[in-house]
Each structure stands twice: as structure tokens, then as C-alpha cells.
LOVO-174257 format. One record per residue (C-alpha): x, y, z. Coordinates in steps of 0.001 Angstrom, whole numbers, padded with zeros to 6 digits, always signed. Layout:
BEGIN
XYZ/...
***
This chain:
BEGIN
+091475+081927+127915/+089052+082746+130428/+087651+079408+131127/+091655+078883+131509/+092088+081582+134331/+089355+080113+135827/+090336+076819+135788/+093794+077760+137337/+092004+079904+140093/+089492+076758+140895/+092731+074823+141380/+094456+077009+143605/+091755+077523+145872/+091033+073377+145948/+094980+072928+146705/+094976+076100+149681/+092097+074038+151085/+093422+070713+150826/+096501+071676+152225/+094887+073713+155518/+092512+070505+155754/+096022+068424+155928/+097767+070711+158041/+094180+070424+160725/+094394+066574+160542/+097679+066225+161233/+097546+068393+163954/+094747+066480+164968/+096210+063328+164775/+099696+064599+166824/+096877+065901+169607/+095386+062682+169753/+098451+060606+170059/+099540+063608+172672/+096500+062875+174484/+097005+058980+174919/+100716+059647+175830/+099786+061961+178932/+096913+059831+180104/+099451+056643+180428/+102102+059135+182138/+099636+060682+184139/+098026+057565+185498/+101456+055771+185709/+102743+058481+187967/+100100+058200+190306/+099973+054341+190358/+103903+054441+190921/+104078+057047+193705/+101393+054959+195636/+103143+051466+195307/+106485+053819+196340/+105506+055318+199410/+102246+053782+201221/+103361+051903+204076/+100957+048976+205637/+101754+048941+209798/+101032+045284+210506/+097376+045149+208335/+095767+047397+210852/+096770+051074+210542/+097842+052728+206955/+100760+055455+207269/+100834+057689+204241/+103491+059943+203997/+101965+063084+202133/+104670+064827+201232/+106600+061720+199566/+104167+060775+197660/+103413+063969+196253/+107571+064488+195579/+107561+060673+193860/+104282+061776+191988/+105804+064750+190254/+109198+063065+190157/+107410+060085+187792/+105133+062430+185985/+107894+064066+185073/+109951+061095+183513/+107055+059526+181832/+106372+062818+180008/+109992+062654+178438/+111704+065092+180463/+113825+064952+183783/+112916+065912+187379/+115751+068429+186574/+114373+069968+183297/+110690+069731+184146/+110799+070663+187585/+107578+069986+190377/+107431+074077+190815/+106345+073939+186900/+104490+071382+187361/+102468+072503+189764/+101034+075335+187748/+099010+072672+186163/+097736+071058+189262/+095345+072686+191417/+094800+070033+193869/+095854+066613+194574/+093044+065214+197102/+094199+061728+199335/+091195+060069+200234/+091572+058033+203583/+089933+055694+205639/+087098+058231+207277/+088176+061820+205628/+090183+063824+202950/+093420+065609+202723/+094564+067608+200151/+097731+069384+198987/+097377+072409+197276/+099454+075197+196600/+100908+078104+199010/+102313+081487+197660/+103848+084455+199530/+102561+087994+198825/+106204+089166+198321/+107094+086391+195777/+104476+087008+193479/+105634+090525+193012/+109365+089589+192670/+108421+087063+190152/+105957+089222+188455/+108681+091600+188324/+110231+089973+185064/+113348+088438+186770/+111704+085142+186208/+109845+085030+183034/+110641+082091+180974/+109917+082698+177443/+109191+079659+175070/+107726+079405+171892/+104608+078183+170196/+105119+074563+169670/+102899+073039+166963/+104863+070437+164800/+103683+067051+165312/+107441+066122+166454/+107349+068156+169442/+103715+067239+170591/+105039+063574+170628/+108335+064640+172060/+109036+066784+174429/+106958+068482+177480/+105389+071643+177003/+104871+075179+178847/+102606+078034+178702/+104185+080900+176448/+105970+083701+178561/+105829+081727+181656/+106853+082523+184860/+108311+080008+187226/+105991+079962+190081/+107189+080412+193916/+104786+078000+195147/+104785+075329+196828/+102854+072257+198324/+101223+072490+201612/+098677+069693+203696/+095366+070675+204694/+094052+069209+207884/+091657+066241+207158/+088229+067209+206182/+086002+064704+207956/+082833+062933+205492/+079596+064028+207815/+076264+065772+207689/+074003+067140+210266/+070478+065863+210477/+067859+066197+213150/+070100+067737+216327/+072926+064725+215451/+076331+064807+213301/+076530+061537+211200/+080412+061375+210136/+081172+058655+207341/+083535+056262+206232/+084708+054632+203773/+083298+051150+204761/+079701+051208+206977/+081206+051937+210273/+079647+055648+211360/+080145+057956+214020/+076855+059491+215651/+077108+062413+217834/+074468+064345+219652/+074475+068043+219258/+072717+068510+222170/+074572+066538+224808/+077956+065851+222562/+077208+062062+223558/+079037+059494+220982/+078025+056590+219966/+079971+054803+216972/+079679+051017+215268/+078557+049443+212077/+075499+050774+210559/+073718+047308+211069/+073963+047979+215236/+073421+051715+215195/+070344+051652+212751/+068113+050508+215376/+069105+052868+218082/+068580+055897+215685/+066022+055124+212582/+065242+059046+212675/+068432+059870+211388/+069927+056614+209406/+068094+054909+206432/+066072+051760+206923/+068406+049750+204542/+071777+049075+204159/+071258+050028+200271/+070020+053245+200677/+072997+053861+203625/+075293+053025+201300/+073740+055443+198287/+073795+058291+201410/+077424+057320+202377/+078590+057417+198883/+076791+060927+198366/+078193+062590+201218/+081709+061464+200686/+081531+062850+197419/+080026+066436+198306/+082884+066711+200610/+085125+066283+198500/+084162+067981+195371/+083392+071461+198202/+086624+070774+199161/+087766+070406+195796/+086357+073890+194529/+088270+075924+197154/+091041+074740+196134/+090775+075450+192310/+089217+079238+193341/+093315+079470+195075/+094632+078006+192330/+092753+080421+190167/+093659+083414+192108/+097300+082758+192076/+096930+081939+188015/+095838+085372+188117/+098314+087298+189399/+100687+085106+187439/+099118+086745+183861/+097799+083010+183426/+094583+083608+181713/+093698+079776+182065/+090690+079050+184178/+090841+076462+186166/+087661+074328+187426/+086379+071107+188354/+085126+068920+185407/+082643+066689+185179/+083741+063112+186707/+081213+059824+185866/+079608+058249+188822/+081670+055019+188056/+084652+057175+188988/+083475+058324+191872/+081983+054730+193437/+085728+053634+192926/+087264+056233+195070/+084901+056267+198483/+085289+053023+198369/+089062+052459+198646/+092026+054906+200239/+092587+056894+197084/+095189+059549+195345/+093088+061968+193361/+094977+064276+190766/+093277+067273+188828/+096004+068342+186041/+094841+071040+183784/+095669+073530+181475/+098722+071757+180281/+099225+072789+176544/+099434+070790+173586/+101197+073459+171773/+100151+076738+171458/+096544+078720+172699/+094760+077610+169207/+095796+074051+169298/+094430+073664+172713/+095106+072408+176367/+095102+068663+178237/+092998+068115+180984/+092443+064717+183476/+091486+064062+186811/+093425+061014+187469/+092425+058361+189883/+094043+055911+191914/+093616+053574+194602/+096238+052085+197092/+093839+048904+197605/+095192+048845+201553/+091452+049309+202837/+090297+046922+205333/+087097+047225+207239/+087221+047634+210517/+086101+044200+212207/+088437+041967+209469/
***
């Protein structure tokens, strides 16, 4: 009898652990197929709201309109992730995206988001709070688009920075970048300009520019990308401070992005998106996070 008891205890504990073990891989498996989902509607959005609204002026000039392409981009992300512009609106969006950089010909803008004083306390106030609840079935990861729990709707919006040039300061001169190898020296000193192709300035100033065109290029690609990742980091310390007042304990922050990534964008006008934070279902189950990348492929150096 008491090998019996034991027997039946043995089993229950082998069928409590089996089925948590189940539950963990299915939940597991839903995350996984969640994950490849919002990477295709995440890239897709970007790619689309480039092709919508980048407008070539006769091969020489590239006129982005800001503003539209950020609209189309949340308008797409918003369809691809199963939802409507309507139902999943850009102001909820937005709570998971801290920045979106655009990466042009010789600097960076970026969009970022823009809250009043007085509309963080009327939303804060409880007039606003949406309140949804844990979502952790398999069916609804695949689904339908999630929220944070007890969220409040945001009243934020999308503003443009003014461009933030590529350059360093060496030696008494400014060197500002580009994306190709056309430079812009200036002299501190006497604010005298001089600007060309590295292989005609490197001559006039081999203090301040490397001796080959290889190492220029490793310098150019460096700088470019300290700008923007500074640039970047502002941005997500906003974004973090309006999370804050929001109750949003979610901390934002720059992740690590492979060189490979990087090369591709400072070397071709570019739409960067960081989107973070966005759940999968509840706080244990975990959150998505991308920095999506895409290039409008209108670059031409200057000279073609």
C-alpha cells in the first residue's frame, strides 16, 4: 500500500511537470512564430513607406518628405501586424518607438516624440487609461496586436529635429562627412572652406586626413556612426523620461547593432527604426525588440 501511495505521488508530480514543461514550449513556440511575424511586418513597413514617399528630382537632388513617411510607416506597420490604422493607432504606436533616425546624403534627422507638460497630467489623471488584459494563449500571440497592461494612450506626437551634420574636429579644422568621399574642411581659425573628394583634398591637408583612401573610409564610416548612435541615445533618455511619467516601467535603450548593419546604412540614404518594448503577452512572457533598417538605394555620388 505504501509503495502504492508512492507510486501515485511519483506520477502526479511527473504529469504537473510534464504539463508546465508543455505549457513553456508552447509558449515558446507561439513567441517564436510571434517573433518572425513582427520582423516581416516591421521590415515591410519600412521598405513600403520608403518606395511610397521618396521622391527622386531629376537624379540629382532627393526630396524626402519626413512627415509622410513616418504617417505611411505607422500606417503599414499597423496593417501588417493584423490590425487597422483605426484600431492600432500611430499615438500607440509610438510608445514603442523611441526614435526613427533618416540618414541622408551628408547628415541625420530624426523624429522623435514631443509631449506637453499639461497632457501628461490630464492623461495621468485616469481619463485615459486603457485597461487590457494579459494575453498569453498561443492564438492571440499569432493573432492580434498587443498593448502594455493598464495603458494609457499617450499625447505625443512626432516632431523633426534639425539635421545633425557627420564631422569631427581635429588639429584647429572641422572635417564634416558624407556618405560617399566628398568632405567638407573648414578652418577654425580663419572659417576658410575648402570642400572636394578626398583624393584632391588629401594632399592639401595630410595633417588632418588619412594617407589612404582605406583608412578614410574606416574614419568616415566611424564618425557617421558615433553621430548617430549620440544622437540616438538622447533620444531614447526622452523617450525614457516620458515612459516614466506614463507608469511605463519599460526601459528603453539602444541595443547592440553588428557592424554589417551599420556599413549598410552610411553607405546609402537610410530609414532607421528602433521599436521596443512591444509585448508578446504579458510581463513574464516577455517583450519584442528590433532596430529595423532600410535603405532607399537613391544615393548617387556627387560627380556621377
Amino acid at each position: 500500500m505504501k509503495h502504492m501511495n508512492l507510486s501515485l505521488v511519483f506520477t502526479a508530480i511527473f504529469l504537473i511537470v510534464a504539463l508546465v514543461i508543455n505549457e513553456k514550449i508552447a509558449a515558446l513556440t507561439a513567441i517564436s512564430r510571434a517573433q518572425n511575424r513582427y520582423n516581416n511586418a516591421l521590415d515591410n513597413a519600412v521598405s513600403d513607406a520608403l518606395l511610397e514617399v521618396v521622391d527622386c528630382d531629376m537624379g540629382e537632388r532627393t526630396t524626402i518628405d519626413y512627415a509622410e513617411i513616418t504617417h505611411s510607416f505607422f500606417r503599414y506597420l499597423s496593417w501588417n501586424l493584423g490590425a487597422s490604422p483605426e484600431s492600432l493607432t500611430e499615438s500607440m504606436l509610438l510608445q514603442y518607438t523611441p526614435v526613427i533616425a533618416y540618414v541622408v546624403d551628408d547628415g541625420v534627422y530624426l523624429m522623435n516624440q514631443k509631449i506637453e507638460e499639461s497632457s501628461i497630467n490630464d492623461s495621468i489623471g485616469g481619463t485615459s487609461v486603457v485597461n487590457i488584459p494579459p494575453v498569453i494563449s498561443s492564438t492571440m500571440l499569432e493573432d492580434q496586436p498587443l498593448l502594455w497592461e493598464n495603458q494609457s494612450v499617450w499625447n505625443t506626437s512626432m516632431e523633426i529635429s534639425k539635421k545633425y551634420l557627420f564631422y569631427k574636429e581635429r588639429k584647429g579644422f572641422a572635417i564634416q562627412y558624407t556618405l560617399s568621399d566628398y568632405i567638407r574642411i573648414q578652418n577654425l581659425s580663419t572659417m576658410e572652406v575648402e570642400e572636394g573628394v578626398y583624393n584632391d583634398l588629401v594632399g592639401m591637408y595630410p595633417e588632418i586626413l588619412p594617407e589612404s583612401r582605406e583608412a578614410f573610409d574606416q574614419e568616415r564610416r566611424l564618425v557617421i556612426i558615433q553621430c548617430i548612435t549620440e544622437e540616438f541615445s538622447r533620444s531614447i533618455e526622452q523617450h525614457n523620461r516620458i515612459a516614466k511619467k506614463y507608469g511605463i516601467q519599460y526601459q528603453f535603450q539602444l541595443p547592440v547593432i553588428p557592424n554589417e548593419e551599420w556599413y549598410r546604412t552610411v553607405n546609402d540614404i537610410s530609414m532607421i527604426v528602433l521599436f521596443q518594448g512591444y509585448p508578446y503577452g504579458n510581463s513574464t512572457l516577455g517583450y519584442y525588440n528590433k532596430v529595423a533598417l532600410g535603405g532607399a538605394r537613391l544615393y548617387k555620388e556627387k560627380g556621377k
